[in-house]
VOVEX-134477 format. One line per field, with one value per residue (C-alpha): x, y, z; residue number from 0. Coordinates in steps of 0.001 Angstrom, whole numbers, plus 500000, padded with zeros to 6 digits. Example, Ala and Ser with C-alpha at 12.3 -4.5 7.8 and 13.67 -1.06 7.14 Angstrom:
BEGIN
px	512300,513670
py	495500,498940
pz	507800,507140
n	0,1
END
This chain:
BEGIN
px	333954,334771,332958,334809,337692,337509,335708,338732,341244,338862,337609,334225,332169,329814,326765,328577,328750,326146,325649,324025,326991,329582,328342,328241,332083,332677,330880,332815,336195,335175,334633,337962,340009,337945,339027,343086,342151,340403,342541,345672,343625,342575,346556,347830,344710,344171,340145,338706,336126,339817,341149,338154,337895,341707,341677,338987,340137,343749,342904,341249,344205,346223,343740,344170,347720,348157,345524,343110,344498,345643,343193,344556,342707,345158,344020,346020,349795,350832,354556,354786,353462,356367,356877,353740,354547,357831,356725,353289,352537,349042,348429,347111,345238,344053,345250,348301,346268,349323,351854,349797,350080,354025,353772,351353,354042,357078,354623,353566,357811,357731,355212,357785,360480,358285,358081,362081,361954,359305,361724,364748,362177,360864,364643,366430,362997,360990,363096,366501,365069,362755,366272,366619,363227,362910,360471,363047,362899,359326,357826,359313,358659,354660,354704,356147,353574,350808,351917,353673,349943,349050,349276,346885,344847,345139,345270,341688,340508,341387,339391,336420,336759,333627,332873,335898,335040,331829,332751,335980,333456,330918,333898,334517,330714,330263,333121,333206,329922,327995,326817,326351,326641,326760,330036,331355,331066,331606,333588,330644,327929,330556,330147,326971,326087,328486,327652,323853,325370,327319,324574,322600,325749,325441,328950,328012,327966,325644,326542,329096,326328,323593,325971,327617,326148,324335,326427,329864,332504,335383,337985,339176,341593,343061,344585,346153,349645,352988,356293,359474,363090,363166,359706,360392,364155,362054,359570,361192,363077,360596,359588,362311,361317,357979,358947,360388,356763,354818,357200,356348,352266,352631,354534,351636,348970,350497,350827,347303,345784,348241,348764,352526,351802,355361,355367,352196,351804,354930,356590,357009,353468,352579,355016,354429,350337,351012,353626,350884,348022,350316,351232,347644,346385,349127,348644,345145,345584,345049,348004,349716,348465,349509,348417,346169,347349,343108,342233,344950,343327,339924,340944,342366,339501,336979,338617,337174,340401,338358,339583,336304,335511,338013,337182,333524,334884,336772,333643,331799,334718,334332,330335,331365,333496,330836,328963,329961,326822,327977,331301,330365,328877,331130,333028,330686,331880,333911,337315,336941,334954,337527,340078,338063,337738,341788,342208,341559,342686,346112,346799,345533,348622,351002,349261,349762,353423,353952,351936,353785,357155,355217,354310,357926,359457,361955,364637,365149,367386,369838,371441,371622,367669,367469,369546,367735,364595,365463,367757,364641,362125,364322,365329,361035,359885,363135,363269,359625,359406,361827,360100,362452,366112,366765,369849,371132,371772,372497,371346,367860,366728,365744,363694,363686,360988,361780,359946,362108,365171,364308,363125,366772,368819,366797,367882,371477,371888,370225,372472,375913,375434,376392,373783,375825,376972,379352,377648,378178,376657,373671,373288,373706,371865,373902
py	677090,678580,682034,682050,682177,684732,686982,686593,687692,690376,688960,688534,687350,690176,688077,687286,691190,692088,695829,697547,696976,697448,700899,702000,700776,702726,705432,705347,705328,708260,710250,708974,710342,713949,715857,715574,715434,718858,720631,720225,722719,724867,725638,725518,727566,724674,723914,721312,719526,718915,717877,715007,714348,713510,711620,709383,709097,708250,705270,703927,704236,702828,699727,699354,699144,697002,694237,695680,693620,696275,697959,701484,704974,707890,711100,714162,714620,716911,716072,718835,721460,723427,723314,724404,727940,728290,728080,729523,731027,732579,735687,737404,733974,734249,731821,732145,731853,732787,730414,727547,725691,725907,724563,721656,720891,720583,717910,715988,715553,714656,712010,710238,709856,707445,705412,705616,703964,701327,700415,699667,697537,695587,694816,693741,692509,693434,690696,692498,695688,694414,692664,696679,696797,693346,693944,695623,698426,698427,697928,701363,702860,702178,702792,706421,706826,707180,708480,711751,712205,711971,715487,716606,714573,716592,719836,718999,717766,720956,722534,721339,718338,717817,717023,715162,712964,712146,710618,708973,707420,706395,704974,702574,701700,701199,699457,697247,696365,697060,694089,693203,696613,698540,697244,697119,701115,702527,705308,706839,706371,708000,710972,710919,710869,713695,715149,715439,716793,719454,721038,720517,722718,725239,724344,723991,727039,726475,729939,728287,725321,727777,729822,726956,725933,722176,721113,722003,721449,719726,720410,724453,724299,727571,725275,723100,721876,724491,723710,725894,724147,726498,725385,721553,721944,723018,720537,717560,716370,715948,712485,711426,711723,710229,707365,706389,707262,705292,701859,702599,702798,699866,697560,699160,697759,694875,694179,695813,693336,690207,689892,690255,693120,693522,690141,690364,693156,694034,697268,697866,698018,700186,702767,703203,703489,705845,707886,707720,708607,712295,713143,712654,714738,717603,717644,718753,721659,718827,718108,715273,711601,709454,706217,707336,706244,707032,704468,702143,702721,701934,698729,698179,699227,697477,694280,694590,694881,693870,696481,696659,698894,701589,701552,702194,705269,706113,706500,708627,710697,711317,712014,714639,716617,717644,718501,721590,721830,718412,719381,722227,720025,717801,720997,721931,719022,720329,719868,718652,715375,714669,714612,712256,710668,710274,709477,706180,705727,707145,704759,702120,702689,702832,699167,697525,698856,696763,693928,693307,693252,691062,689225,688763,687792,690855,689963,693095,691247,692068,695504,695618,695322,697539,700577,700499,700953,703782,705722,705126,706476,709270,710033,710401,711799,714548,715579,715905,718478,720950,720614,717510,719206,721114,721212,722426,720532,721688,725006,723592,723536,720199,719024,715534,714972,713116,710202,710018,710489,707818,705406,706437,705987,702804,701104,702360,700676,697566,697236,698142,696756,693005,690130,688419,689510,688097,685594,687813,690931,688809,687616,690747,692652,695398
pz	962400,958962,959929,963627,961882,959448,961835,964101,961490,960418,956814,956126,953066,952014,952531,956097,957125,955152,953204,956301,958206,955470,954672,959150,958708,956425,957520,960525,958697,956985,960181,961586,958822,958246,960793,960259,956119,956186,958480,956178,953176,956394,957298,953414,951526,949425,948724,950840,948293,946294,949129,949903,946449,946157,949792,948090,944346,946190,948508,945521,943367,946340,946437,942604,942823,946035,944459,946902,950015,952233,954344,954468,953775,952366,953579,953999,954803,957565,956837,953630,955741,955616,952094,952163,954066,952280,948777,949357,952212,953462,953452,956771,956829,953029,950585,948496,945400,942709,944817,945400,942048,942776,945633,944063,941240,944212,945901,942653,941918,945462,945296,941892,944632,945732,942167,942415,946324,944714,941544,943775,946768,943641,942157,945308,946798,950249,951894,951712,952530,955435,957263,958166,959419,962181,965130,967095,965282,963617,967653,968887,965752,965986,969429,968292,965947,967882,970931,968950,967759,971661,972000,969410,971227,974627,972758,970982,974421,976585,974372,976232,978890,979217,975480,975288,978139,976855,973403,975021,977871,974712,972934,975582,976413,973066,972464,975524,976328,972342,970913,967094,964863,968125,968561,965278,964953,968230,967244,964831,967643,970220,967311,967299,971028,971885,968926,970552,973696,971834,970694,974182,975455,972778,971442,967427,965387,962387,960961,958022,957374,956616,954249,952210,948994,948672,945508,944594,942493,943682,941222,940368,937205,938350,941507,939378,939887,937505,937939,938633,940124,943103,944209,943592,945092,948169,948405,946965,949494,952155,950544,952058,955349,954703,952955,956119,957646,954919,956351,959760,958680,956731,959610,962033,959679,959185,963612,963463,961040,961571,957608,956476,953725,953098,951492,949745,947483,949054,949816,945886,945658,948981,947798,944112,945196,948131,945565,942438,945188,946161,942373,941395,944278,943873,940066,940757,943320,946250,949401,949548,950478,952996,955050,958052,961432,962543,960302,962076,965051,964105,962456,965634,967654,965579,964373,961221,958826,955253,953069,950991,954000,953201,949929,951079,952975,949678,948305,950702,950944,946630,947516,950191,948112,946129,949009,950933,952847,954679,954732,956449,958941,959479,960164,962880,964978,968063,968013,972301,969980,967583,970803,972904,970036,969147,972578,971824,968453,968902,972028,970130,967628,970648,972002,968305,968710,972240,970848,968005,970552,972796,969951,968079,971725,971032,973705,975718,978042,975276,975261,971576,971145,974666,973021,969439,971236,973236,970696,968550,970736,972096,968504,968314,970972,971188,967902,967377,970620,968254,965148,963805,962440,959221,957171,953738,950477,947408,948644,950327,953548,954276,957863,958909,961540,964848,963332,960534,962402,964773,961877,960225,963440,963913,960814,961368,964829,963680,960528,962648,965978,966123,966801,969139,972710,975114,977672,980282,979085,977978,981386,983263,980389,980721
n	0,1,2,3,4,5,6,7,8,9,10,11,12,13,14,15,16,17,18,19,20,21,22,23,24,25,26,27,28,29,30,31,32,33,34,35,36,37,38,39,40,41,42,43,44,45,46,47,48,49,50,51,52,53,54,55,56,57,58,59,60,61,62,63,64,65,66,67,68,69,70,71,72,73,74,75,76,77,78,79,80,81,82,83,84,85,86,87,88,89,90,91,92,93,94,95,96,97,98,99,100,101,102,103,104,105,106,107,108,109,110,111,112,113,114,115,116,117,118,119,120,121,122,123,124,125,126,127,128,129,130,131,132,133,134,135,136,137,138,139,140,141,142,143,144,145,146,147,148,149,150,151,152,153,154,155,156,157,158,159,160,161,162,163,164,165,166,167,168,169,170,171,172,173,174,175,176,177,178,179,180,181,182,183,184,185,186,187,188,189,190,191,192,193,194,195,196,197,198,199,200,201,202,203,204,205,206,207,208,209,210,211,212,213,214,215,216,217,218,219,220,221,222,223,224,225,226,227,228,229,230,231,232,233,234,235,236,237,238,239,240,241,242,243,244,245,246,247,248,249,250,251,252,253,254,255,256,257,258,259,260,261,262,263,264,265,266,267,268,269,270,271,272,273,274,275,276,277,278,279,280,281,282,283,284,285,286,287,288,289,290,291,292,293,294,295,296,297,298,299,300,301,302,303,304,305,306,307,308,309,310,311,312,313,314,315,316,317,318,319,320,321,322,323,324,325,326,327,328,329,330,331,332,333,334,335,336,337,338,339,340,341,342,343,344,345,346,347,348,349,350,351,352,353,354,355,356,357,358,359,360,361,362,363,364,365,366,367,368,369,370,371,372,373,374,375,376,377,378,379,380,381,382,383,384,385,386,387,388,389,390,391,392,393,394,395,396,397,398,399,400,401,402,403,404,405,406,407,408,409,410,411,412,413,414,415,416,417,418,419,420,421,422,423,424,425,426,427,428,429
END
């Protein structure tokens, strides 16, 4: 009875799940967050084995500080992108070798904002600040997580349908109809399969495996992070906008897994790890760190939420950054996979979003909780289409993305709007 149970909430004994299937898992969690992780040193210039050896030395840090109970992987941040071109941009697709360390000092000030967010959760307590977060407004705001990664998803497909089809298809077999380890890892064997068929097609290139070295080092001190105000002016205030993002991962883990993280560590403790995680990665010529909605999704997919597991995947990803050979491998896999592939992950996100509404019998009978939700994913899915909005302060262009602005305008509604509605407004639900 004792093992149904923990296998149900997704906790298992090692000697229960045993090593074999412990190191698939993470194996699998390591393929789930490559893809996005590498492709943020691709757009900035910054060196991938950094970037993999940061993702991994990160999520570690993030375990050590959140007493190693929350089952999240922190992998590469898309969000400082545009720091990233103002401060440093490429050049004709070259690295920005001279403004790179600039732009790695902005993001490591960045990533204290987050120690500043952590003091002030840890004096008033999670409690007060999660009476601005109730499902109402956390639902929506998973539900917009995954589905504004939904086209990344389609764009990665249309590269090739028929690749794409085949790992989504194997994802479902797998996943549906798999039984014992086949199950537990159906996104890696979906990999692998299509994978096979890839290079059945012709569709792999082996050209950058054959050139790239077998051991490298992950770490180049000439990358490493300098400091100027205009640089950290310009980068800076982005945390704000992803603080709001790291709340929204944390309430989707917490639907995803059933465990109330926001109580225990506590929001205190997510932020200062995901804050320490980005300075630590910046300071050493790496991007920024932040909670992986992929790895959502497979914790999702899998039901397998032990976070020993990331931490496995933590590890590999510290192995492969010495490797360049494998990265270069990993590198090989078409894009068409790693759609068919998000396919199912992403939605996944969106389906924790409705479940935890379903869930938290959110009233939408009520025009108050009808109206956050919509502003909210309006707010998401509108501002996201433009590339969020941008304003000055204090002489600095700032961009909120439509997730932040719908998090934001979320909170706002749900603090101002009252609780209580006339009878017949309830009844009509207008």
């Amino acid at each position: 009875m004792r093992n149904d149970i923990l296998e149900r909430r997704g906790i298992y004994d090692a000697a229960e799940l045993g090593v074999p299937k412990m190191v698939l898992l993470g194996i699998q969690h390591t393929f789930a967050m490559f893809g996005a992780t590498v492709l943020v040193p691709l757009l900035t210039g910054l060196d991938v084995g950094t970037t993999l050896l940061m993702a991994g030395l990160g999520t570690l840090l993030f375990h050590l500080l959140t007493r190693g109970r929350v089952p999240a992987f922190l992998g590469s941040s898309f969000a400082f992108l545009g720091g990233y071109q103002i401060v440093a941009p490429m050049l004709d697709g070259k690295p920005n070798t001279e403004m790179l360390p600039y732009a790695c000092g902005g993001v490591v000030c960045a990533g204290l904002l987050y120690l500043v967010m952590a003091a002030l959760m840890k004096f008033f307590g999670s409690e007060k600040v999660m009476r601005f977060f109730p499902p109402v407004v956390t639902g929506p705001i998973i539900i917009a997580i995954g589905l504004i990664l939904a086209p990344s998803a389609i764009g990665n497909c249309s590269t090739n349908w028929p690749l794409a089809l085949i790992a989504l298809a194997a994802v479902l077999v797998f996943n549906l109809w798999g039984r014992g380890i086949v199950r537990l890892v159906p996104i890696l064997l979906a990999i692998l399969v299509s994978y096979v068929a890839a290079v059945l097609m012709g569709a792999v290139d082996f050209t950058a495996v054959r050139e790239a070295r077998l051991i490298g080092v992950a770490i180049h001190p000439a990358a490493f992070a300098k400091f100027e105000i205009s640089s950290i002016i310009t980068i800076m205030p982005i945390a704000l906008a992803t603080m709001m993002e790291h709340i929204g991962d944390i309430c989707a883990i917490s639907a995803t897994t059933g465990v109330n993280y926001v109580e225990n560590p506590g929001f205190h403790r997510t932020m200062l790890g995901d804050g320490l995680a980005t300075s630590l990665s910046a300071m050493f010529g790496g991007p920024a760190n932040t909670t992986y909605g992929e790895n959502t999704g497979v914790l999702a997919l899998t039901g397998v939420y032990d976070p020993r597991v990331v931490r496995l995947a933590a590890y590999f990803a510290i192995l492969l950054s010495f490797c360049p050979k494998f990265s270069a491998v990993i590198q090989t896999v078409p894009s068409a996979i790693i759609g068919g592939i998000s396919f199912v992950l992403y939605g996944m996100i969106s389906a924790v979003g409705l479940r935890n509404l379903v869930e938290s019998k959110v009233d939408f009978s009520r025009s108050r909780n009808l109206l956050i939700a919509a502003v909210i994913l309006v707010s998401a899915f509108g501002f996201n289409s433009i590339g969020g909005v941008s304003f000055v302060a204090a002489g600095t262009t700032v961009t909120l993305s439509g997730l932040a602005i719908a998090a934001l305008a979320g909170i706002l509604l749900n603090a101002v709007l009252p609780l209580r509605e006339t009878a017949g407004e309830h009844e009509t639900g207008n």
